[in-house]
C-alpha positions as CSV (number, residue, x, y, z in Angstrom):
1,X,-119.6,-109.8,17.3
2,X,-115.9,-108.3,17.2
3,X,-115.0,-106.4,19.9
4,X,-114.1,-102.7,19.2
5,X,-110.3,-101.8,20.2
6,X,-111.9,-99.4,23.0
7,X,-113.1,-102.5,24.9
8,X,-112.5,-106.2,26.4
9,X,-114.8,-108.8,27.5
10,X,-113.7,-110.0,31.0
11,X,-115.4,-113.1,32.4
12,X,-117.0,-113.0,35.8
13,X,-118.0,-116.7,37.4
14,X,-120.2,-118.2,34.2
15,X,-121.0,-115.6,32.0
16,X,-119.1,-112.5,30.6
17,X,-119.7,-108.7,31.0
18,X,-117.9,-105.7,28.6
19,X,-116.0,-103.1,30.1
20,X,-113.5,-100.5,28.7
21,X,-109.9,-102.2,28.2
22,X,-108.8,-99.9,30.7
23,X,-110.9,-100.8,33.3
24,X,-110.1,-104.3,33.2
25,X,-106.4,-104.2,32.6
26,X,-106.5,-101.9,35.8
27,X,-109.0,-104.1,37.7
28,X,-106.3,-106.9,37.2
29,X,-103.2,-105.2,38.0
30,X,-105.0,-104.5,41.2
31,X,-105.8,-107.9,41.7
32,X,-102.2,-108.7,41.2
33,X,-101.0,-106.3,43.5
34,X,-103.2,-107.5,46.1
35,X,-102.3,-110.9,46.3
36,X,-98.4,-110.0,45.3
37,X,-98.7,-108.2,48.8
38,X,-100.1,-110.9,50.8
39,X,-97.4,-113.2,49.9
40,X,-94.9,-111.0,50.5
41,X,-96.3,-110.5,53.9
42,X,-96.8,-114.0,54.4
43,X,-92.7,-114.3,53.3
44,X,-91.4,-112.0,55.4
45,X,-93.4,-111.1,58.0
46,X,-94.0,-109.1,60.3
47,X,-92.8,-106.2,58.5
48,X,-92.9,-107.3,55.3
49,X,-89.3,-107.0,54.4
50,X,-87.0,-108.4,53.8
51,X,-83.8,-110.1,55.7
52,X,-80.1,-112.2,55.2
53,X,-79.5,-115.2,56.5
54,X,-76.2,-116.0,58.5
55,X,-73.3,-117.5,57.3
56,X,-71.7,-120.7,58.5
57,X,-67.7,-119.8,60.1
58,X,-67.0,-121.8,56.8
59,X,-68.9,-119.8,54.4
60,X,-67.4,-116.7,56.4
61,X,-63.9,-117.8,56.2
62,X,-64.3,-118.0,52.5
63,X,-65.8,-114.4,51.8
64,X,-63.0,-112.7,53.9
65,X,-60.2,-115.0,52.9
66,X,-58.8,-116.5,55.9
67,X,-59.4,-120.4,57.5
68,X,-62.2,-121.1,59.4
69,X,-59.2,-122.2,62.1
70,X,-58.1,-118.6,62.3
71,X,-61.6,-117.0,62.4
72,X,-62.1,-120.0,65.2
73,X,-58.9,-118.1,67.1
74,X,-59.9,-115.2,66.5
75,X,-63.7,-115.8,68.0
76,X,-62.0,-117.3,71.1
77,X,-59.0,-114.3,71.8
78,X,-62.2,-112.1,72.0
79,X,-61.0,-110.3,68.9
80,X,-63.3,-109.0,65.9
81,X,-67.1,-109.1,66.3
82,X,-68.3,-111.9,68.7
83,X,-70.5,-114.5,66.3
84,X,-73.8,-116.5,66.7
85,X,-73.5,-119.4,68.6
86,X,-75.6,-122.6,67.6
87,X,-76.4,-126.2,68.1
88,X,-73.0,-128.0,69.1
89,X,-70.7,-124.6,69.2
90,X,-71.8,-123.9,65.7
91,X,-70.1,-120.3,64.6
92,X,-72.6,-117.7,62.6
93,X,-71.8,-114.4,60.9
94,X,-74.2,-112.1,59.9
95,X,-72.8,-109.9,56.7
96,X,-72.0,-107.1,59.2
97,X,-70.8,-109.3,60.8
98,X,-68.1,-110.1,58.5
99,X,-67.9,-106.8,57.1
100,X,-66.5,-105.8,61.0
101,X,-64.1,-108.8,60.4
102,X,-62.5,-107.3,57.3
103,X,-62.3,-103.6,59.0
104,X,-60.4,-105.4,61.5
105,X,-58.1,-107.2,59.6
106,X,-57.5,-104.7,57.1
107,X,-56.2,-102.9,60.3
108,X,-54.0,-105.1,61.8
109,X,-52.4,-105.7,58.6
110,X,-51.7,-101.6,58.0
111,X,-50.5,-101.7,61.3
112,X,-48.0,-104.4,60.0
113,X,-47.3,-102.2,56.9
114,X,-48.6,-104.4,54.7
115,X,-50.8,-102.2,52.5
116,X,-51.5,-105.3,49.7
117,X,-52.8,-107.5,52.5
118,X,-54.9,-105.2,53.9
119,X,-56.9,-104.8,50.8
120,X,-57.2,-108.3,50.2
121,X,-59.1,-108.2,53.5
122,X,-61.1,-104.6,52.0
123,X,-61.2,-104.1,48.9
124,X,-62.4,-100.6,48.9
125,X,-60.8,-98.4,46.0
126,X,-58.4,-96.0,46.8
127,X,-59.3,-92.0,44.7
128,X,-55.9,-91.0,45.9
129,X,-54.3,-93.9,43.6
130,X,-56.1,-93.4,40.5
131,X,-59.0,-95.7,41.5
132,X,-62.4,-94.2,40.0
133,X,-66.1,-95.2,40.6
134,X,-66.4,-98.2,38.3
135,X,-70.1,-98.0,36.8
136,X,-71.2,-100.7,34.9
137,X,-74.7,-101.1,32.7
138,X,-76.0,-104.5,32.8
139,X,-77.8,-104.2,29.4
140,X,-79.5,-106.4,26.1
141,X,-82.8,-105.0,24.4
142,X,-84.4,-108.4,24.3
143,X,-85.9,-109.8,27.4
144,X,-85.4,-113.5,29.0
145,X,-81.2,-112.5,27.8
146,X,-80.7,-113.1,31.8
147,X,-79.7,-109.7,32.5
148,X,-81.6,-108.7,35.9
149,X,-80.6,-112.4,37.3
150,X,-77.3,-111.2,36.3
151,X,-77.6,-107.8,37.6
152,X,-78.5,-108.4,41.3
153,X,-76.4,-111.2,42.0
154,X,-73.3,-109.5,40.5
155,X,-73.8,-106.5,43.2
156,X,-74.9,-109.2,45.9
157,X,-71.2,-111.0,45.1
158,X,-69.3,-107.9,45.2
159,X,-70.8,-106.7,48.5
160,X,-70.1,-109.9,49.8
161,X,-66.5,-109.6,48.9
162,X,-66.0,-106.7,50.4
163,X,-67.1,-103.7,48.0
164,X,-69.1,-100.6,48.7
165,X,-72.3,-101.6,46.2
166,X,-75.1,-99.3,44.5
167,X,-77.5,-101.4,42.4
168,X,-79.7,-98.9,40.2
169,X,-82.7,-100.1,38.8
170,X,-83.7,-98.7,35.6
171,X,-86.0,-100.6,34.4
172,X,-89.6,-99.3,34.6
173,X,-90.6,-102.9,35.4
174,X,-88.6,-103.2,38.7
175,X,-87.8,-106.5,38.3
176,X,-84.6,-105.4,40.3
177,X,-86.5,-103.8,43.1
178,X,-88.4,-106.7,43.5
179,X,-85.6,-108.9,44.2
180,X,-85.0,-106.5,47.2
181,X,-88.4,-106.8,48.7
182,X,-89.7,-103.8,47.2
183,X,-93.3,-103.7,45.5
184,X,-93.2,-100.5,43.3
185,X,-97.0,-99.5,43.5
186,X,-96.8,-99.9,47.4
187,X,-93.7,-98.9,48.5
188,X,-92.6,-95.9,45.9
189,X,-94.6,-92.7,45.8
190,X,-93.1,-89.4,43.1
191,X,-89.7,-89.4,42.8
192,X,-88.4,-92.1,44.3
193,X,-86.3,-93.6,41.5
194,X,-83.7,-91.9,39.7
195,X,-85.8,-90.5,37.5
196,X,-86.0,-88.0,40.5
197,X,-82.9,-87.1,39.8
198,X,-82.1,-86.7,36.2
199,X,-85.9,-85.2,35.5
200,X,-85.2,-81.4,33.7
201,X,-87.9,-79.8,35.7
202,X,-85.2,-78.3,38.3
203,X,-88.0,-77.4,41.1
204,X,-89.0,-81.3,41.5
205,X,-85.7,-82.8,41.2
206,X,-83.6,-84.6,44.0
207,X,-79.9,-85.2,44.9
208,X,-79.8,-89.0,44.3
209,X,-78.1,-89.0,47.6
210,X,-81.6,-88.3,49.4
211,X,-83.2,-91.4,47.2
212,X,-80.8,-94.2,47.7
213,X,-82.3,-96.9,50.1
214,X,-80.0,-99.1,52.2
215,X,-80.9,-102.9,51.9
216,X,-81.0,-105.7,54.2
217,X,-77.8,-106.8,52.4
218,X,-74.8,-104.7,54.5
219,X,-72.6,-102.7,52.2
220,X,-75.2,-102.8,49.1
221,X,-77.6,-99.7,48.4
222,X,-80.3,-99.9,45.9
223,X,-82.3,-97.1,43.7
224,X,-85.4,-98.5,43.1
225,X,-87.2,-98.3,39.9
226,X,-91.1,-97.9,38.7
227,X,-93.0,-96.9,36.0
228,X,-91.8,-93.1,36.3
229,X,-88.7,-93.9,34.9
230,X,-90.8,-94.0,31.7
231,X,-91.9,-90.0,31.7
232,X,-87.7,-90.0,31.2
233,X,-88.8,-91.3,27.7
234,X,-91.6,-88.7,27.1
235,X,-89.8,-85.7,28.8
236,X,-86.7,-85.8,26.5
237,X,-87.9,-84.7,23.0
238,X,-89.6,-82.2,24.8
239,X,-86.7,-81.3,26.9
240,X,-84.3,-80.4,23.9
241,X,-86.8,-78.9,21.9
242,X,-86.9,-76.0,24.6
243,X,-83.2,-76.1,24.0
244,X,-83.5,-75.6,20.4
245,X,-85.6,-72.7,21.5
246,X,-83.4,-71.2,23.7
247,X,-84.2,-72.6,27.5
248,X,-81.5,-73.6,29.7
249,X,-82.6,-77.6,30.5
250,X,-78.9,-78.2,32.2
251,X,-77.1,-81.2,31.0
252,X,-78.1,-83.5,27.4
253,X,-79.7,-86.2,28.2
254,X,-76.7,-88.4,27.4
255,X,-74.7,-86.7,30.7
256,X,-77.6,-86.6,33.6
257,X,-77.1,-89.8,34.6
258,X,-73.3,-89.2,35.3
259,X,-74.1,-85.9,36.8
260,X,-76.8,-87.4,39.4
261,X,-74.1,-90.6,40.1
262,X,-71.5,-87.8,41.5
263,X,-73.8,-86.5,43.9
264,X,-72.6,-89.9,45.9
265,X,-69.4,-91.1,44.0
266,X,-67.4,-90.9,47.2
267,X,-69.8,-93.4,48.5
268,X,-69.1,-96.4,46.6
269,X,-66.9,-98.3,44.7
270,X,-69.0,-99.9,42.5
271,X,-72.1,-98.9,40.5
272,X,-74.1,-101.7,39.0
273,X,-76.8,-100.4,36.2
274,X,-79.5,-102.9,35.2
275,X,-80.9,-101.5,31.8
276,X,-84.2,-101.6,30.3
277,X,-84.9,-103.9,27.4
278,X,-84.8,-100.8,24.8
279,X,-82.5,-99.0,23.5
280,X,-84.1,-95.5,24.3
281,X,-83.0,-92.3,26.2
282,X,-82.2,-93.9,29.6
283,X,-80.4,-96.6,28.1
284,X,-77.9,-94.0,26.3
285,X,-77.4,-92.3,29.3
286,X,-76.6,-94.9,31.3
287,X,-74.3,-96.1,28.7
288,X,-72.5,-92.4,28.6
289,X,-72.2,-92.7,32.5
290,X,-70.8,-96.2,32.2
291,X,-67.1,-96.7,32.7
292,X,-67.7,-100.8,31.4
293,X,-70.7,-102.5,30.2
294,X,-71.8,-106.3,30.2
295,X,-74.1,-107.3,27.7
296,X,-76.2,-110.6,28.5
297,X,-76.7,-113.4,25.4
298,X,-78.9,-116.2,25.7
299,X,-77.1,-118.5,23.5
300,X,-80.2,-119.1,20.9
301,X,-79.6,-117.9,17.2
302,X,-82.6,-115.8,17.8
303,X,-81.3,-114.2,20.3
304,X,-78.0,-113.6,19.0
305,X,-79.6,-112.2,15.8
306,X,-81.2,-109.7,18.2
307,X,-78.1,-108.7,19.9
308,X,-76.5,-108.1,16.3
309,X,-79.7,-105.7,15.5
310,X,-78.9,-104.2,19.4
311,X,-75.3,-103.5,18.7
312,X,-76.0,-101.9,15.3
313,X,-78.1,-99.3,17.2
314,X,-76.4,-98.8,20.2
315,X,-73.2,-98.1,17.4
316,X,-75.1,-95.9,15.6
317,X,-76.7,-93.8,18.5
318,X,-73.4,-93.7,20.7
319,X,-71.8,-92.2,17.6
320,X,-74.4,-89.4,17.6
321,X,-73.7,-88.8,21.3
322,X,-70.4,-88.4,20.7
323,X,-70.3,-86.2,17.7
324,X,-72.8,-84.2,20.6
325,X,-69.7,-83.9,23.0
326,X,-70.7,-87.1,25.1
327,X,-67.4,-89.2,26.3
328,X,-67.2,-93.2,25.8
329,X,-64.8,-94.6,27.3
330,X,-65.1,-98.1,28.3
331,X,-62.8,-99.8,31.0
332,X,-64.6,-103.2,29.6
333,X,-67.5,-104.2,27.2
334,X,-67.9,-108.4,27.6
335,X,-70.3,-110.1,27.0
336,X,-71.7,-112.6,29.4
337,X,-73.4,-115.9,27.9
338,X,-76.9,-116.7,30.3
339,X,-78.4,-119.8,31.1
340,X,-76.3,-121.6,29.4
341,X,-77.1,-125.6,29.1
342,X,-73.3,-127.3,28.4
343,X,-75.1,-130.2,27.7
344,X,-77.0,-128.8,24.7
345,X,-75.2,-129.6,21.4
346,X,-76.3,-125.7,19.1
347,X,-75.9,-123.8,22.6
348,X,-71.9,-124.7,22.5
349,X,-72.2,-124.0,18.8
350,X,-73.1,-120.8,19.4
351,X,-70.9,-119.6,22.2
352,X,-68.0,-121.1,20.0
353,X,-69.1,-118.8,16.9
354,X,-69.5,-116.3,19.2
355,X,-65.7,-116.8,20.6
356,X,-64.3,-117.5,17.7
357,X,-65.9,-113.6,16.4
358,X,-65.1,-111.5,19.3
359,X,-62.5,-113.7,21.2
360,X,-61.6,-112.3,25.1
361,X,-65.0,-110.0,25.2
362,X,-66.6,-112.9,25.3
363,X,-66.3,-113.9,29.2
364,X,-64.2,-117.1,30.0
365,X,-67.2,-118.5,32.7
366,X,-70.9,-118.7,31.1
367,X,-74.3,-118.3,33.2
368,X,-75.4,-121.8,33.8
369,X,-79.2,-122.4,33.7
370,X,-80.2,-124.0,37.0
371,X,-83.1,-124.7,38.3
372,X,-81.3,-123.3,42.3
373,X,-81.6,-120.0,40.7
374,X,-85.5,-120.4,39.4
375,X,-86.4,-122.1,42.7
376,X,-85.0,-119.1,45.2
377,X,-86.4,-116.7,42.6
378,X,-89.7,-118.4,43.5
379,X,-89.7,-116.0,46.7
380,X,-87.6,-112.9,45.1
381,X,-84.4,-114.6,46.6
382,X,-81.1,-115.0,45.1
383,X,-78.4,-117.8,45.0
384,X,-76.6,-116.0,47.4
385,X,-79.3,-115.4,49.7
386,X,-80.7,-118.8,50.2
387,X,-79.2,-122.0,51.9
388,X,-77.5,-125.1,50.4
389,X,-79.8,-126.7,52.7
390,X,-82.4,-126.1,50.8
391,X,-81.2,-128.0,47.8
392,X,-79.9,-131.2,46.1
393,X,-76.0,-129.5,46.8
394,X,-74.9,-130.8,43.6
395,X,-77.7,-128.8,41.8
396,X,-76.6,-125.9,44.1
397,X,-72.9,-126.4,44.1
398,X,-73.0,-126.5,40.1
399,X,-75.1,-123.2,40.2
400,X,-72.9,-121.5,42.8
401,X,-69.8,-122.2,40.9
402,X,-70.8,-121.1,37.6
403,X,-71.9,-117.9,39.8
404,X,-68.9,-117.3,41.3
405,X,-66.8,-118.0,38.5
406,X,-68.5,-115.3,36.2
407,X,-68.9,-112.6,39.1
408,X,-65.1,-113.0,40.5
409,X,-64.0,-112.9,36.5
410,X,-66.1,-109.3,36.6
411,X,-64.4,-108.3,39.9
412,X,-60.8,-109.4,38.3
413,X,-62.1,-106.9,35.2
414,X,-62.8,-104.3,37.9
415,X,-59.1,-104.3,40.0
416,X,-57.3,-104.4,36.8
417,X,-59.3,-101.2,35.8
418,X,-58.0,-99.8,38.8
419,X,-54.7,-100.7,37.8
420,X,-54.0,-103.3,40.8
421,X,-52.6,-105.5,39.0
422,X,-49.9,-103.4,38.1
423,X,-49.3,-101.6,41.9
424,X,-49.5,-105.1,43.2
């Protein structure tokens, strides 16, 4: 017999029982949740969180800019933070670490008048010269494009160079969040994502200030997502038919996300925006808050077909926003090719057509698929967070330069928005 759409049969040991569809879909996610917890105690225990490794004196040197001979000066004049000491006079830096190394050199290079140098060593931007809160929406309505991979190890590389970092998570899945060691149904109660803060019920909301979470990663603050971000969805048709009635429900839904990102503005210099895969209300409004946006590709002629569909919408709803008094205006729009095999023949073909159409958005350095980046996401780790020890280091030296390459060509993107290029 058929079962009716109201109900599932769910298998226990040998033989088979019928419950409501509910029931079961919930008896699983539980089930799921249970045993997501455990291993995420067993991961990173005792407290179940997460925590950054050290960094070699070379791997240090690198980040800020400076020989590992210098830092090794530094370390022994007593000057700068005083580092781990391991096996054989070994040197390790935690990120604060080195985040203490670039306040102190920035310094001594002001003191020297040099005002370039000093922001080589910290990169903060400057409001006073022009320099605005660059936010940029990670964003593609198909899933598997690449785009939370691409999201959290963008803001992990430009914390690690030095920038002031706020990753929001927008996604009601929280793919994101759980890169940082978060398990939405456990660690989030009401209003903990930014849905706190745009939401158009004005006695509930938040300042987004009182939601951001500090991570284990210094210099990089995360909004965590969860399935409340959905009722954002839900509560917006309602929301502007009030208006059309005559209630006051504050800002469109196009502008809350902008107004809930100034509440800490002065904070940060970056804002990095992983989108859901749709194009609905909290996509548009994180796209009307964005200053630049990335779009991930998966070079497959499927997925590029998708992405055409994508941009005909996001095209055709932007122009509505606008015509409704919402401002565009894009520092950047590129688009970032994901998991890219060089070695597969239609892949090039594809990025070429795709070149040859939309020329410099494309970016110059493509996502390479790697199995380093499957394997650390294995226990919600990123490239940048795991070891080359733990690797073949050609598998992880290929990975970590395709990384590097596409995340400094995003941080170029950034300072030239800021006009440093120009000031030097």
């Amino acid at each position: 017999m058929a079962a009716t759409p109201e109900t599932a049969a769910v298998t226990v040991g040998e033989g088979a029982v019928r419950q409501p569809a509910d029931l079961a879909i919930a008896a699983d996610a539980h089930a799921l949740s249970d045993q997501l917890k455990a291993m995420r105690e067993r991961l990173f225990p005792p407290a179940a969180q997460k925590t950054l490794r050290a960094f070699s004196s070379g791997e240090a040197a690198r980040l800020i800019g400076v020989s590992d001979g210098y830092l090794r000066q530094l370390s022994l004049a007593g000057e700068g933070p005083k580092p781990e000491t391991g096996n054989g006079g070994r040197r390790f830096y935690t990120l604060a670490d080195i985040a203490a190394l670039r306040r102190y050199l920035a310094d001594q290079a002001l003191s020297k008048g040099n005002a370039p140098k000093a922001r080589t060593y910290l990169p903060w931007r400057d409001p006073e010269a022009g320099e605005h809160l660059q936010i940029i929406s990670v964003t593609n309505f198909k899933g598997g494009s690449g785009k939370t991979t691409s999201t959290v190890h963008l803001a992990q590389y430009l914390a690690l160079t030095g920038h002031r970092v706020l990753a929001v998570d927008l996604d009601p899945q929280a793919s994101l969040s759980a890169m940082f060691g978060y398990q939405p149904e456990l660690d989030l109660s009401g209003n903990d994502t930014l849905y706190g803060a745009i939401r158009y019920d004005g006695d509930t909301r938040r300042p987004l200030g009182d939601i951001v979470r500090g991570t284990y990663f210094p210099g990089l603050d995360l909004v965590p997502g969860n399935l409340e971000l959905q009722e954002f969805e839900h509560a917006t048709p309602q929301a502007l038919l009030r208006r059309q009635e005559g209630a006051d429900i504050g800002p469109l839904f196009f502008a809350r996300i902008q107004a809930a990102l100034a509440d800490v503005a002065a904070n940060y210099d970056v804002v990095v925006i992983d989108c859901p895969p749709q194009l609905g209300y909290l996509t548009l409004s994180a796209l009307c808050a964005s200053t630049s946006v990335l779009v991930t590709v998966h070079p497959q002629m499927l997925d590029v077909a998708s992405m055409n569909q994508f941009l005909f919408m996001t095209a055709d709803l932007l122009g509505v926003v606008r015509e409704a008094g919402g401002e565009l205006n894009f520092d950047f729009l590129r688009y970032l090719v994901t998991r890219y095999e060089p070695n597969d023949g239609p892949q090039a073909q594809i990025v070429g057509f795709m070149r040859s159409l939309f020329g410099g958005r494309v970016l110059t350095a493509p996502m390479v698929k790697s199995t380093a980046i499957s394997d650390a996401g294995l226990t919600k780790q990123t490239l940048y967070e795991v070891g080359r020890e733990n690797f073949t280091r050609s598998t992880y030296d290929r990975a970590m330069e395709s990384m590097n390459a596409v995340n400094a060509e995003i941080e170029a993107l950034i300072h030239a928005a800021w006009g440093r290029e120009k000031r030097g």
